[in-house]
C-alpha positions in Angstrom: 10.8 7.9 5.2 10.2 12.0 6.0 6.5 12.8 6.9 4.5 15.7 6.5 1.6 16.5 8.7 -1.1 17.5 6.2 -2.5 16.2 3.4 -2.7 18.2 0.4 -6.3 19.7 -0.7 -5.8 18.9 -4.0 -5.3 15.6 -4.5 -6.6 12.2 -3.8 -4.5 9.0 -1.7 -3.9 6.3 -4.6 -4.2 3.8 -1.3 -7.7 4.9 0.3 -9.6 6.9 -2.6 -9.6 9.8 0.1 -8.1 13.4 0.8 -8.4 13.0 4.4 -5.7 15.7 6.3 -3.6 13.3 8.0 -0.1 12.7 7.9 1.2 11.8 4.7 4.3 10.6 2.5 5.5 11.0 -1.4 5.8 8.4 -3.0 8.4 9.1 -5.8 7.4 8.7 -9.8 9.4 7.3 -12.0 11.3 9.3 -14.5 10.7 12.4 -12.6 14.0 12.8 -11.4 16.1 16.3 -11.8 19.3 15.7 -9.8 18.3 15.2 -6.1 14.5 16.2 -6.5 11.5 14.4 -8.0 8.0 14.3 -8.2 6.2 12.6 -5.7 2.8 11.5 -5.2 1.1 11.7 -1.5 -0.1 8.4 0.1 -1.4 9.0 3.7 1.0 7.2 6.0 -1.3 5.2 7.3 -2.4 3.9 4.0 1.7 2.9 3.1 1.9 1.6 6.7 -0.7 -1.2 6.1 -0.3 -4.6 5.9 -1.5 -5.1 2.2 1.1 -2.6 0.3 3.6 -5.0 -1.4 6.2 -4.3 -3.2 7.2 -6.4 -6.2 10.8 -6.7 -6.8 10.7 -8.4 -10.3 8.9 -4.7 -11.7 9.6 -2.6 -9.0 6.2 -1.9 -8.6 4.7 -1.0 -5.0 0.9 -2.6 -4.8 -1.9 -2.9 -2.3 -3.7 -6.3 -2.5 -6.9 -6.1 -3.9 -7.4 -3.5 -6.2 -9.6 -4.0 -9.2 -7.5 -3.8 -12.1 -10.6 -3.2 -14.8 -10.3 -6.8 -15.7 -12.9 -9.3 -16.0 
């Protein structure tokens, strides 16, 4: 997956909560697509690159364990 070395200023790492500048990826969105380009949202690579991001194949759904969902 490419890499870029900053971080955008405006916006927030679903993974960590932070807009740290480190080296980050995008993460693509569904539905977003317009022939080879879609949107994407940053996740610092470190954040991706830790051991609690799953990805579950049944709803192709990438996840990190242990995120409140708002449920009791």
């Amino acid at each position: 997956m490419r890499t870029v070395k900053h971080f955008p200023k405006d916006e927030i790492c679903p993974m960590c909560g932070t807009n740290e500048d480190k080296e980050c990826v995008a993460i693509p969105i569904d539905g977003t697509s317009r022939g080879n380009i879609c949107d994407g949202i940053p996740v610092h690579a470190e954040c991706a690159r830790k051991g609690d991001l799953r990805f579950n194949r049944e709803v192709n759904v990438f996840y990190k364990v242990g995120i409140p969902t708002g449920g009791q």
